[in-house]
PyMOL Python script that loads the backbone (N, CA, C, O; Angstrom):
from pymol import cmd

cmd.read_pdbstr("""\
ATOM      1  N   UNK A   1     310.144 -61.543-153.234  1.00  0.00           N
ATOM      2  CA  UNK A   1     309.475 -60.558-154.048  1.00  0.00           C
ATOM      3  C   UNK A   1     310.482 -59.530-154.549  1.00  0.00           C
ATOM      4  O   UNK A   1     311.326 -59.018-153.813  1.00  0.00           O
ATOM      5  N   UNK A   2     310.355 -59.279-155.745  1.00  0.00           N
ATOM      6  CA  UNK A   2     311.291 -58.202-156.646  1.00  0.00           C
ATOM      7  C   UNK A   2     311.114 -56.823-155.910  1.00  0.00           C
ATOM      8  O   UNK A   2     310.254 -56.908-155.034  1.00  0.00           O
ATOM      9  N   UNK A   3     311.543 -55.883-155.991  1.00  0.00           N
ATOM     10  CA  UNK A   3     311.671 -54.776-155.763  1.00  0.00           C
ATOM     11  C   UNK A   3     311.590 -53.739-156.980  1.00  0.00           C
ATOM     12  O   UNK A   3     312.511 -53.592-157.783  1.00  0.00           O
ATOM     13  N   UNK A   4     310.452 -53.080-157.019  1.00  0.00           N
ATOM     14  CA  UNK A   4     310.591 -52.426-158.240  1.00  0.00           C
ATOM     15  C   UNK A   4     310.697 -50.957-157.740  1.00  0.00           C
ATOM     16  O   UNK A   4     310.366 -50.641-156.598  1.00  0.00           O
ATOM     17  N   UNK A   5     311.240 -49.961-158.782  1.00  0.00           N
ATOM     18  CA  UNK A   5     311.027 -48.391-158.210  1.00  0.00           C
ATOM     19  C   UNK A   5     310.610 -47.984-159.021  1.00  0.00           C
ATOM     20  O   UNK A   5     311.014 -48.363-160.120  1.00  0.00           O
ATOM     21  N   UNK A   6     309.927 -47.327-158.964  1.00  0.00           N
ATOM     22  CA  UNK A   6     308.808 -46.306-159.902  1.00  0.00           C
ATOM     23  C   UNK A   6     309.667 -45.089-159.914  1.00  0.00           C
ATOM     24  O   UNK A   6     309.753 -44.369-158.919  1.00  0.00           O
ATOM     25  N   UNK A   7     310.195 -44.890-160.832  1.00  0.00           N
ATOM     26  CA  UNK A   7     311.161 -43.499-161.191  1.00  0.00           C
ATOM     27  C   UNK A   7     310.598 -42.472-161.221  1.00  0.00           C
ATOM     28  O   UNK A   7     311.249 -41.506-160.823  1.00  0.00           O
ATOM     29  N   UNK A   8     309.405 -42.269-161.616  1.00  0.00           N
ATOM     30  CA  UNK A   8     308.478 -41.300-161.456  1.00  0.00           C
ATOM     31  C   UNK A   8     308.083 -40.472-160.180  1.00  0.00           C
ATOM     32  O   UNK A   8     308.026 -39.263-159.952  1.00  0.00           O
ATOM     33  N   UNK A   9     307.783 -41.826-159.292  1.00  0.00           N
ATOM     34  CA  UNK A   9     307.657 -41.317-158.128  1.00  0.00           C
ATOM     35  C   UNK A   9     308.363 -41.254-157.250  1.00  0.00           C
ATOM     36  O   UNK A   9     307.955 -41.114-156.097  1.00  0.00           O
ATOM     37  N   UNK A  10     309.259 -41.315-157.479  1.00  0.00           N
ATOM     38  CA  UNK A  10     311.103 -41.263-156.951  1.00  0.00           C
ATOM     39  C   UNK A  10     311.252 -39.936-157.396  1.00  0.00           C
ATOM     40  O   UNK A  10     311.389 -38.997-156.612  1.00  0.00           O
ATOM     41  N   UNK A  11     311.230 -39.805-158.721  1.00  0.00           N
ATOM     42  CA  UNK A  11     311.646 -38.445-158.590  1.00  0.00           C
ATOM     43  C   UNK A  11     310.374 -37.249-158.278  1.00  0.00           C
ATOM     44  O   UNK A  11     310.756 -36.080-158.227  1.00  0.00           O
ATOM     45  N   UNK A  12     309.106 -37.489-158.102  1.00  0.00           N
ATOM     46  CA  UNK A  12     308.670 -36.483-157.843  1.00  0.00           C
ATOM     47  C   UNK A  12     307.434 -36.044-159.060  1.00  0.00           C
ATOM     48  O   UNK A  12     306.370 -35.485-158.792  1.00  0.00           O
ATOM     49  N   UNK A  13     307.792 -36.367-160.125  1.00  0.00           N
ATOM     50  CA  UNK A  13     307.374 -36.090-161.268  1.00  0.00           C
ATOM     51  C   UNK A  13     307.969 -35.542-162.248  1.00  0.00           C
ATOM     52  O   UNK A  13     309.088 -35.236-161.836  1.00  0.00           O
ATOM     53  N   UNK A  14     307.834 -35.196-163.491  1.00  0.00           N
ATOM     54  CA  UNK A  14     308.612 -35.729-164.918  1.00  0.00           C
ATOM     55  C   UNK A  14     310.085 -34.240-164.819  1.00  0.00           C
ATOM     56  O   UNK A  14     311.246 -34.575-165.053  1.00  0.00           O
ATOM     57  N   UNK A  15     309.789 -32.894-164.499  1.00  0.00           N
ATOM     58  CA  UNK A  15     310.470 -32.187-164.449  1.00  0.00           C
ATOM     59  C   UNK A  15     310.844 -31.508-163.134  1.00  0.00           C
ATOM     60  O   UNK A  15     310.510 -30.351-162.879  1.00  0.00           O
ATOM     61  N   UNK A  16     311.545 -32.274-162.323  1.00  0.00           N
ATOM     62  CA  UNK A  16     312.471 -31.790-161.014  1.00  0.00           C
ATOM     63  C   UNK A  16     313.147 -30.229-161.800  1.00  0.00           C
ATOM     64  O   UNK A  16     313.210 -29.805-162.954  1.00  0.00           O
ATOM     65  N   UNK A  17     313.567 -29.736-160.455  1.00  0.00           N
ATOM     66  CA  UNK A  17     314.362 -28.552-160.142  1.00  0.00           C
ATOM     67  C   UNK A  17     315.450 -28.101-159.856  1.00  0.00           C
ATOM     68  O   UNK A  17     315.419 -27.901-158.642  1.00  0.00           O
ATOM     69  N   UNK A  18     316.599 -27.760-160.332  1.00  0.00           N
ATOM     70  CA  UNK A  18     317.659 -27.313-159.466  1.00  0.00           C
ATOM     71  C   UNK A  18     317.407 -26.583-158.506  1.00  0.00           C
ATOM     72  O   UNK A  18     316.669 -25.600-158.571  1.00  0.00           O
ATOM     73  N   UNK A  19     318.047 -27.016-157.404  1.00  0.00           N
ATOM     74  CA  UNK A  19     317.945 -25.792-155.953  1.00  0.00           C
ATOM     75  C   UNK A  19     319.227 -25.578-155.685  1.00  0.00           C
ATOM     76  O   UNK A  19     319.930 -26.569-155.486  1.00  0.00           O
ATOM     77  N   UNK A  20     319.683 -24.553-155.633  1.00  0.00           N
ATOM     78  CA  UNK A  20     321.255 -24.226-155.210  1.00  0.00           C
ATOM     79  C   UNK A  20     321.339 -24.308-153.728  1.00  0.00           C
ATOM     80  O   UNK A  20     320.403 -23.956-153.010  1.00  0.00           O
ATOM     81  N   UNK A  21     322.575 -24.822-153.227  1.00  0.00           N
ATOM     82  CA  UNK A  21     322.502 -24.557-151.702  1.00  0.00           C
ATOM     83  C   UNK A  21     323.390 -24.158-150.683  1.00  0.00           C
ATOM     84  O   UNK A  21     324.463 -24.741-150.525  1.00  0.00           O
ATOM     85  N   UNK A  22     322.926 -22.933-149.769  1.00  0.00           N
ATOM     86  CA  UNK A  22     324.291 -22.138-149.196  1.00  0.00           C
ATOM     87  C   UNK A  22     323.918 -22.362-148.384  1.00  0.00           C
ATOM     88  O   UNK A  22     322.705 -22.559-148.312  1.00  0.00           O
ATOM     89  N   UNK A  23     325.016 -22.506-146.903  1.00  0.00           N
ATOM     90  CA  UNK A  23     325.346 -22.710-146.006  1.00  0.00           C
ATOM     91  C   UNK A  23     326.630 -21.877-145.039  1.00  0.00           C
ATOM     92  O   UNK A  23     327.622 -21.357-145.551  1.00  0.00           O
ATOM     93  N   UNK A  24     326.370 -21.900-143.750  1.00  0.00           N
ATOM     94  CA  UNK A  24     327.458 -21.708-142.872  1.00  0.00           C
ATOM     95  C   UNK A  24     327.502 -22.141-141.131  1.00  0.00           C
ATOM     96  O   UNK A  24     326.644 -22.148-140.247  1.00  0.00           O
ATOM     97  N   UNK A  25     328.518 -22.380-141.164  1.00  0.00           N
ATOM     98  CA  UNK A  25     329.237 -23.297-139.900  1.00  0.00           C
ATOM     99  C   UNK A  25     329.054 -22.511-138.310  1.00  0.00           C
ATOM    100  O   UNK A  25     329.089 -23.035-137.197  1.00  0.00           O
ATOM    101  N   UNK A  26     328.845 -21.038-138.699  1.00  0.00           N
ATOM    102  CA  UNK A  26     328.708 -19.977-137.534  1.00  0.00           C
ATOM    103  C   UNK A  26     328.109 -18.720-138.200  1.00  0.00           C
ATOM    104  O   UNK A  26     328.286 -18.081-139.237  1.00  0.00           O
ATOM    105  N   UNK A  27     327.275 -18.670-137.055  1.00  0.00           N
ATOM    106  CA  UNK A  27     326.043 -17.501-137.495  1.00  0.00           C
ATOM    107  C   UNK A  27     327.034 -16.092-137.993  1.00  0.00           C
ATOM    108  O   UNK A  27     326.640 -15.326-138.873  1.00  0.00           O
ATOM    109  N   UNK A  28     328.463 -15.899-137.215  1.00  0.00           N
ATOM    110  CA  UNK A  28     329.128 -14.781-138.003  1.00  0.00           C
ATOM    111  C   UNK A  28     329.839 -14.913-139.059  1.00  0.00           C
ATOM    112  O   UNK A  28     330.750 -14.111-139.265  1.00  0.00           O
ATOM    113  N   UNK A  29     329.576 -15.936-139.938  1.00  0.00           N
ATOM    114  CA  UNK A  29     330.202 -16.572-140.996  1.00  0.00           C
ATOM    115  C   UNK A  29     329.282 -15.857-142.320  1.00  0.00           C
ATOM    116  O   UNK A  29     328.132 -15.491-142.078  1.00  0.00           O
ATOM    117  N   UNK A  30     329.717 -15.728-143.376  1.00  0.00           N
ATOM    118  CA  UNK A  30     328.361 -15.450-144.395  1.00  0.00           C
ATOM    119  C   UNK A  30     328.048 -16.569-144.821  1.00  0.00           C
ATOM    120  O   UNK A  30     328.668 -17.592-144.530  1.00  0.00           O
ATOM    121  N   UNK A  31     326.864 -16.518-145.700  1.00  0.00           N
ATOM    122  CA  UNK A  31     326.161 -17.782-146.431  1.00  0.00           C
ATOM    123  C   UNK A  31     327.580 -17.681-147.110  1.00  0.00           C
ATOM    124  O   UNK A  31     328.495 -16.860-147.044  1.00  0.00           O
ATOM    125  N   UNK A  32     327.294 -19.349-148.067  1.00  0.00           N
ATOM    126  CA  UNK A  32     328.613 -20.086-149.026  1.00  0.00           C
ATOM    127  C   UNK A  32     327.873 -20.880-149.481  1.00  0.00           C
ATOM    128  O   UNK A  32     327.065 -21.603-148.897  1.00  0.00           O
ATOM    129  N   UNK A  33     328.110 -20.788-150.574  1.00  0.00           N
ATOM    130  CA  UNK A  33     327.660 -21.720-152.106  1.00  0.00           C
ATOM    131  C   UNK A  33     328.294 -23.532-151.932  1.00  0.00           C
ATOM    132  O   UNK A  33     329.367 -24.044-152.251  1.00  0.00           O
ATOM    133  N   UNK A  34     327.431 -23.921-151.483  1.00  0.00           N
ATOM    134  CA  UNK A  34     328.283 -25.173-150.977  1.00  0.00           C
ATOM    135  C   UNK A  34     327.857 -26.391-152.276  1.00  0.00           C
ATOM    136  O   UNK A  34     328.414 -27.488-152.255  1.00  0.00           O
ATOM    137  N   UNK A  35     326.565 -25.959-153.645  1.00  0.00           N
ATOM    138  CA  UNK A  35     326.582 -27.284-154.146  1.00  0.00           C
ATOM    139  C   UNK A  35     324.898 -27.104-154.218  1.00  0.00           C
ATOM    140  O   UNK A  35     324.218 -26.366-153.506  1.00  0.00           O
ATOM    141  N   UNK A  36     324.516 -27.848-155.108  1.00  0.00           N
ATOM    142  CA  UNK A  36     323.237 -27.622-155.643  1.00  0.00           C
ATOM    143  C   UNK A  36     322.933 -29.131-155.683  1.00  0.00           C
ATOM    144  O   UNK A  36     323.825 -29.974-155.776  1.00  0.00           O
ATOM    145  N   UNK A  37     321.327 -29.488-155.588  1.00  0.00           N
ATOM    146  CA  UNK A  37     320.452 -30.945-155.514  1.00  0.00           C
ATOM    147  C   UNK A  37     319.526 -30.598-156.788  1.00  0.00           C
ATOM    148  O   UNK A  37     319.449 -29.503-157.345  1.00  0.00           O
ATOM    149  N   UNK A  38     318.849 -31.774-157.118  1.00  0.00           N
ATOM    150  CA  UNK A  38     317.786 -31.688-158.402  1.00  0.00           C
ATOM    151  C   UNK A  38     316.614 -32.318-157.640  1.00  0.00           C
ATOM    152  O   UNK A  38     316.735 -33.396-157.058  1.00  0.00           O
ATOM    153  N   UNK A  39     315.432 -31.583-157.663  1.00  0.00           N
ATOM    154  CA  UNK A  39     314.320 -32.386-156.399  1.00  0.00           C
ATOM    155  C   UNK A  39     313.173 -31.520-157.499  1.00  0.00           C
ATOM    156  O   UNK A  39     313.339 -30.637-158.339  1.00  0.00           O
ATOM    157  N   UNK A  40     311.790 -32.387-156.930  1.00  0.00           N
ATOM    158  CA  UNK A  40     310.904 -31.855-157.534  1.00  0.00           C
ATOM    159  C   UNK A  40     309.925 -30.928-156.596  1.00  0.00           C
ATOM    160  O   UNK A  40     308.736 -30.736-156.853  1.00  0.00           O
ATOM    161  N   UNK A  41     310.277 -30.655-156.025  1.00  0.00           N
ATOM    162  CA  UNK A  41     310.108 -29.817-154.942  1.00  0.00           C
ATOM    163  C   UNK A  41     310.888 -29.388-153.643  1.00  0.00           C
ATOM    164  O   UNK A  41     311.879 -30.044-153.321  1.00  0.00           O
ATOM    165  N   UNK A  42     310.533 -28.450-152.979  1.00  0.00           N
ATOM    166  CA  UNK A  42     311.472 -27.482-151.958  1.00  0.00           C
ATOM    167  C   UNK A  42     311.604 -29.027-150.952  1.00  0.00           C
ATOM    168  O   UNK A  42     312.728 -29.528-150.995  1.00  0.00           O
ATOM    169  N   UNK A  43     310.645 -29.716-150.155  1.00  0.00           N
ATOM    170  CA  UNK A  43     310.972 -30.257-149.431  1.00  0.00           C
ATOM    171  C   UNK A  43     311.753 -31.588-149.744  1.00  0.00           C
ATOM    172  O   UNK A  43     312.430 -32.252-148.959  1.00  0.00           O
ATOM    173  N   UNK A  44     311.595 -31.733-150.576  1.00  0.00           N
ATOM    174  CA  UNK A  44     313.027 -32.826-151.122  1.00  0.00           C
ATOM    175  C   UNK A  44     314.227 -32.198-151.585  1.00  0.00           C
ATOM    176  O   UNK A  44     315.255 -32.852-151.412  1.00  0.00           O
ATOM    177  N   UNK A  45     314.323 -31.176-152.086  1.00  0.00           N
ATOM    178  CA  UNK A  45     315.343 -30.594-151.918  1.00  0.00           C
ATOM    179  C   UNK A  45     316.066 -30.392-150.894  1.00  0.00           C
ATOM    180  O   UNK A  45     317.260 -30.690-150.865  1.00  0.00           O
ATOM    181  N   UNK A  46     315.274 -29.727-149.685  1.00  0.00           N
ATOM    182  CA  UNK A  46     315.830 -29.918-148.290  1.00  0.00           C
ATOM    183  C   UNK A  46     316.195 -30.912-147.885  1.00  0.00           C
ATOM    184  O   UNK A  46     317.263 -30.777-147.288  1.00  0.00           O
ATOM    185  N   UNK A  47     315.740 -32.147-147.913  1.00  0.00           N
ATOM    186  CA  UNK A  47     316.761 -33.369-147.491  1.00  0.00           C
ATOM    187  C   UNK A  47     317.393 -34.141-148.141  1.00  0.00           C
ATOM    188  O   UNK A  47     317.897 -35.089-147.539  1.00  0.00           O
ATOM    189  N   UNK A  48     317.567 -34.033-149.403  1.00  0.00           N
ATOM    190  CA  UNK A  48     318.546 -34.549-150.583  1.00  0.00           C
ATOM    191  C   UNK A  48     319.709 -33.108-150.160  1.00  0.00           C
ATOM    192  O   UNK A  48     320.834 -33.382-150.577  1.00  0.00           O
ATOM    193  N   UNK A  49     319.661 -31.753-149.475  1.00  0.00           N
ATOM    194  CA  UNK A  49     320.220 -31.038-149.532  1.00  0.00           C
ATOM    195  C   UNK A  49     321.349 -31.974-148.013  1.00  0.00           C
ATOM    196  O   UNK A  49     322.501 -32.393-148.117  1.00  0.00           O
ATOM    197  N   UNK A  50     320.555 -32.009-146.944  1.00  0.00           N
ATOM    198  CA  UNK A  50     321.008 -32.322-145.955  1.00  0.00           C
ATOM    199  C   UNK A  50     321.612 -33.755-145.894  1.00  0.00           C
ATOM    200  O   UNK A  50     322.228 -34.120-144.893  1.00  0.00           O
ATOM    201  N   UNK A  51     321.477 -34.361-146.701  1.00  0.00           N
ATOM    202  CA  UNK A  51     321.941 -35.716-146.819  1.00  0.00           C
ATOM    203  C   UNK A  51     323.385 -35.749-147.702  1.00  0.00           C
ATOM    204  O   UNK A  51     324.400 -36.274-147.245  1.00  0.00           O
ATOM    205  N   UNK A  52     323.326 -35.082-149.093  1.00  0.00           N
ATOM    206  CA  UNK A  52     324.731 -35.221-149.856  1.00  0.00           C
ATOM    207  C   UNK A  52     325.753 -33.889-148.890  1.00  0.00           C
ATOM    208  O   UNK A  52     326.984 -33.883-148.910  1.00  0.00           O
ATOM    209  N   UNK A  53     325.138 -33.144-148.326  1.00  0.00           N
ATOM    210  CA  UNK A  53     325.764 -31.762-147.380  1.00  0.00           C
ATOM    211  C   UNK A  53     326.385 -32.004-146.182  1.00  0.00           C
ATOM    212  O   UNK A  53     327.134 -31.223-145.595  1.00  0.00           O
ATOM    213  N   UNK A  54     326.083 -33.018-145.858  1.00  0.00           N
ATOM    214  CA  UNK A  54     326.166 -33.408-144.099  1.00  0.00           C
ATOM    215  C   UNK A  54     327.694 -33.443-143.599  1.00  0.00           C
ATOM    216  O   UNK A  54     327.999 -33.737-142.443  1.00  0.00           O
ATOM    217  N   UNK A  55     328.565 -33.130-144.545  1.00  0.00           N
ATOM    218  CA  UNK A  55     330.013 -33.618-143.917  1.00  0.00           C
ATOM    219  C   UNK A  55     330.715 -32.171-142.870  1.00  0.00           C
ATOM    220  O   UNK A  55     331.904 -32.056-142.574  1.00  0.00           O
ATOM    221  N   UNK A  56     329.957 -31.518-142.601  1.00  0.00           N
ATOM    222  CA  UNK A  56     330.096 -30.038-141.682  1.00  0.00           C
ATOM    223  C   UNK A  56     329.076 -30.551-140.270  1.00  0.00           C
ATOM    224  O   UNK A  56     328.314 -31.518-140.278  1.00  0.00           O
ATOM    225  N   UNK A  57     329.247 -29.885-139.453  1.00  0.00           N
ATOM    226  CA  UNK A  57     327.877 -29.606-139.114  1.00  0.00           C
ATOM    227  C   UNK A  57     327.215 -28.014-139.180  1.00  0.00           C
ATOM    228  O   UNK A  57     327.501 -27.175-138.326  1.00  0.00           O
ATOM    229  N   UNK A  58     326.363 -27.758-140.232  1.00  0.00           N
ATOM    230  CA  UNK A  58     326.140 -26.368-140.072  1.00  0.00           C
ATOM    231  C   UNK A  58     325.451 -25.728-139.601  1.00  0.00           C
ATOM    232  O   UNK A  58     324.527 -26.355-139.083  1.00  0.00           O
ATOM    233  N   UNK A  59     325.390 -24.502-139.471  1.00  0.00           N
ATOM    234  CA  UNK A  59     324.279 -23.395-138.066  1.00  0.00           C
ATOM    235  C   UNK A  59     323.199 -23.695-139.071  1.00  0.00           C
ATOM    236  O   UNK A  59     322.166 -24.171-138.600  1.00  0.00           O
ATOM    237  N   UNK A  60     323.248 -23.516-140.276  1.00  0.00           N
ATOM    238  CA  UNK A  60     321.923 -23.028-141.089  1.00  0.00           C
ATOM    239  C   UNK A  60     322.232 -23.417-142.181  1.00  0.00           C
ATOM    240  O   UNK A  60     323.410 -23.254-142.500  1.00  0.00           O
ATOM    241  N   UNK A  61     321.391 -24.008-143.061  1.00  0.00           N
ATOM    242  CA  UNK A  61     321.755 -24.166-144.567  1.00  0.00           C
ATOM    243  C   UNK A  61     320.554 -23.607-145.395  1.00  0.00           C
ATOM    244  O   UNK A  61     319.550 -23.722-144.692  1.00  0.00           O
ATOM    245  N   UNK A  62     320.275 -23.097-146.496  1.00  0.00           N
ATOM    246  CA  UNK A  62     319.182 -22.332-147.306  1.00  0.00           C
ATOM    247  C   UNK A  62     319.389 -23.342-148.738  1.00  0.00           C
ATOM    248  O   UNK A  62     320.407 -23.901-149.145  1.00  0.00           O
ATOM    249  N   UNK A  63     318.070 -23.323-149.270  1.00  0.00           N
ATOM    250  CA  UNK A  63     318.242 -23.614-150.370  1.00  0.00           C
ATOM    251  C   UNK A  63     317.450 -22.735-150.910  1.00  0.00           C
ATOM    252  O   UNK A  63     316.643 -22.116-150.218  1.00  0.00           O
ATOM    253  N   UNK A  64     317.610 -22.472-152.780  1.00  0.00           N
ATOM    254  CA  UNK A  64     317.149 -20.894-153.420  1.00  0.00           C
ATOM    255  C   UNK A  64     316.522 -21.746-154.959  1.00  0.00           C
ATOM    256  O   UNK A  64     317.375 -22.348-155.611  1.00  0.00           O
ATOM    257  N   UNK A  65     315.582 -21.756-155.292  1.00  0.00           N
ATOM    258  CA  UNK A  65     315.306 -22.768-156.599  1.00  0.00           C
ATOM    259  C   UNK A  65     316.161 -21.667-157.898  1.00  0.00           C
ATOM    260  O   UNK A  65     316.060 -20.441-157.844  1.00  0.00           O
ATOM    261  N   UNK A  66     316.767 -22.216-158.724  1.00  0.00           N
ATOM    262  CA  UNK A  66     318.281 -21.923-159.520  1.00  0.00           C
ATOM    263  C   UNK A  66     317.064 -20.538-160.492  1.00  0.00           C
ATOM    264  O   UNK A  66     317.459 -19.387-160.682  1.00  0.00           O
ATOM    265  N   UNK A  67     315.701 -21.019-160.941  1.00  0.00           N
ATOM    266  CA  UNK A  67     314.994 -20.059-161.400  1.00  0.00           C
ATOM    267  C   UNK A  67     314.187 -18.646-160.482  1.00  0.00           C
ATOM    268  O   UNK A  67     313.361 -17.773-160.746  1.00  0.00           O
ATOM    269  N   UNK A  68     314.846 -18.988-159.533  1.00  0.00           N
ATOM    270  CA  UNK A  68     314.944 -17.467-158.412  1.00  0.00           C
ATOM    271  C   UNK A  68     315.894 -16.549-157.904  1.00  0.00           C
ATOM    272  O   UNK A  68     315.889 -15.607-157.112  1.00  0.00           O
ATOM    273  N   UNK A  69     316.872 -17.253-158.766  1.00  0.00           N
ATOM    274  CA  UNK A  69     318.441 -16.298-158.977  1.00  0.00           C
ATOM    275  C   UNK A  69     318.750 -15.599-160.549  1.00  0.00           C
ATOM    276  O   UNK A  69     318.834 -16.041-161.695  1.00  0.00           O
ATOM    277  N   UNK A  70     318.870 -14.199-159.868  1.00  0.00           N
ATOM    278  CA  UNK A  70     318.889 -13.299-160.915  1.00  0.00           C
ATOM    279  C   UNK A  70     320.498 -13.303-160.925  1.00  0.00           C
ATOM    280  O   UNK A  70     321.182 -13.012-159.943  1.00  0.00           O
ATOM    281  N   UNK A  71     320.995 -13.676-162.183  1.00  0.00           N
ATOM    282  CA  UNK A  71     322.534 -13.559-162.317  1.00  0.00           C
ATOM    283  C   UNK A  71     322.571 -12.262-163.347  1.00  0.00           C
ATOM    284  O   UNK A  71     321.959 -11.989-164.380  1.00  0.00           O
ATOM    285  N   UNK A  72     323.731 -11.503-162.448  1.00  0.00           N
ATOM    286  CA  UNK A  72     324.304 -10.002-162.797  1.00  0.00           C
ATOM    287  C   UNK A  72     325.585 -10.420-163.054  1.00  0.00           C
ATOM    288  O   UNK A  72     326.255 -11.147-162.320  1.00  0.00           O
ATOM    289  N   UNK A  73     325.992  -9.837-164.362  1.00  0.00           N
ATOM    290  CA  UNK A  73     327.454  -9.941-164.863  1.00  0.00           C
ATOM    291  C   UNK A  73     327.812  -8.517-165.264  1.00  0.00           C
ATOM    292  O   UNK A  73     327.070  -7.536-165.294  1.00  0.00           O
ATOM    293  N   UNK A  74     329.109  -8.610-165.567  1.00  0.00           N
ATOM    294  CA  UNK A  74     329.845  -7.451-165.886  1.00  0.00           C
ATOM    295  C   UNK A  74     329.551  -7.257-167.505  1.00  0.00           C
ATOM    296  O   UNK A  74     329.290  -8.304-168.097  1.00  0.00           O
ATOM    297  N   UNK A  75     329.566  -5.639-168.547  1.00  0.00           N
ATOM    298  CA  UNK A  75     328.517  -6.420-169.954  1.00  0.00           C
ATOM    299  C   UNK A  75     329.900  -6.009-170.586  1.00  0.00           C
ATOM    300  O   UNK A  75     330.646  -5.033-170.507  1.00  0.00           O
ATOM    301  N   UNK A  76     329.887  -7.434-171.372  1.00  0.00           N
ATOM    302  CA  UNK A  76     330.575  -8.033-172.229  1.00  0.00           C
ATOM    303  C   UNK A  76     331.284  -9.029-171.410  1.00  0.00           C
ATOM    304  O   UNK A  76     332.318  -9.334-172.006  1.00  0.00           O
ATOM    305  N   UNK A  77     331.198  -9.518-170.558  1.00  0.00           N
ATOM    306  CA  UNK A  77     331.671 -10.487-170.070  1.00  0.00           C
ATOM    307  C   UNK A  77     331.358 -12.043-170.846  1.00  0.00           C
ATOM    308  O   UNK A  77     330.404 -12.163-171.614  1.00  0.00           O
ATOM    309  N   UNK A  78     331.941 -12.761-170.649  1.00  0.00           N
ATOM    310  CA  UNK A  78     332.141 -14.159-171.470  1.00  0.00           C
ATOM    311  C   UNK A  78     331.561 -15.127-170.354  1.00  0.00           C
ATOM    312  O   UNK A  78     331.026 -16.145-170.792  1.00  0.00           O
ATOM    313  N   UNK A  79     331.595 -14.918-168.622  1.00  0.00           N
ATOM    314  CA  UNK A  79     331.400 -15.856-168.394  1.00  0.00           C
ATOM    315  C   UNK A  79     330.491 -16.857-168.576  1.00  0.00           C
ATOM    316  O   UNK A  79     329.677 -16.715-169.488  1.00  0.00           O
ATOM    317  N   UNK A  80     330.461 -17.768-167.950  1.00  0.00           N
ATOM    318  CA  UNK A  80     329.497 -18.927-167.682  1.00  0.00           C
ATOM    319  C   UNK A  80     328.490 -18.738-167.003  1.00  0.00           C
ATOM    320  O   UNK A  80     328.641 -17.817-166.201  1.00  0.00           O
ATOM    321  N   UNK A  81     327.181 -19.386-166.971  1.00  0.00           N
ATOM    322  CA  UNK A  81     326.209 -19.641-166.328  1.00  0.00           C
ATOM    323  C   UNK A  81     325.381 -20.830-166.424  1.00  0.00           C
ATOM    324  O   UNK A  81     325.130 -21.437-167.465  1.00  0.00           O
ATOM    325  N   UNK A  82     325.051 -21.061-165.473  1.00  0.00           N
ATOM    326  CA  UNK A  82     324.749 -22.392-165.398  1.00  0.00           C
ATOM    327  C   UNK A  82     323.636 -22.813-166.291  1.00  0.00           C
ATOM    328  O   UNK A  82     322.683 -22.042-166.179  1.00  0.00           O
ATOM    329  N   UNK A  83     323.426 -23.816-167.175  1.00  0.00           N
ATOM    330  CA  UNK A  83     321.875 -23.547-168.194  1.00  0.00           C
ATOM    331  C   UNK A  83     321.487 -24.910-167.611  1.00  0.00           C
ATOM    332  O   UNK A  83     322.366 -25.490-166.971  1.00  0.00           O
ATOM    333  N   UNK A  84     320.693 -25.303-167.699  1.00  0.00           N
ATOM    334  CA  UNK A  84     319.577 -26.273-167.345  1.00  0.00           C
ATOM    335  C   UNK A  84     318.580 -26.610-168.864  1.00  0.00           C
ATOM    336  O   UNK A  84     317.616 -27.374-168.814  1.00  0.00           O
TER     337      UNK A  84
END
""", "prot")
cmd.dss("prot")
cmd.show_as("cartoon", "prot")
cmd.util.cbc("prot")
cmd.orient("prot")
């Protein structure tokens, strides 16, 4: 029997999310921007987070959905930001 995947329901439904994701190795460490997942929700995010993340072992890892980060720049600044 073939194996088919339903992409749809693989991914969750038609518009997944960026979730950014910080982490650290020791509770006196600060959070660190270690790398962002695309999930259609928080709890797939969390283990698409813990699965491509896993090469540490860390105290704690957070994930933040990319439309719950308020980015503050310096004004007139040129940089970048991430667009989606």
């Amino acid at each position: 029997m073939k194996k088919i995947i339903d992409r749809q329901l693989e991914l969750g439904g038609d518009k997944p999310e960026f979730y950014e994701i910080f982490a650290r190795q020791d509770s006196a460490e600060p959070l660190t921007h270690i790398g962002s997942v695309e999930a259609p929700n928080a709890e797939l995010a969390e283990a698409r987070a813990w699965f491509v993340y896993d090469h540490h072992t860390w105290r704690e890892m957070c994930i933040v959905p990319l439309s719950a980060i308020v980015t503050i720049t310096e004004r007139g600044s040129k940089s970048k930001v991430k667009v989606v």
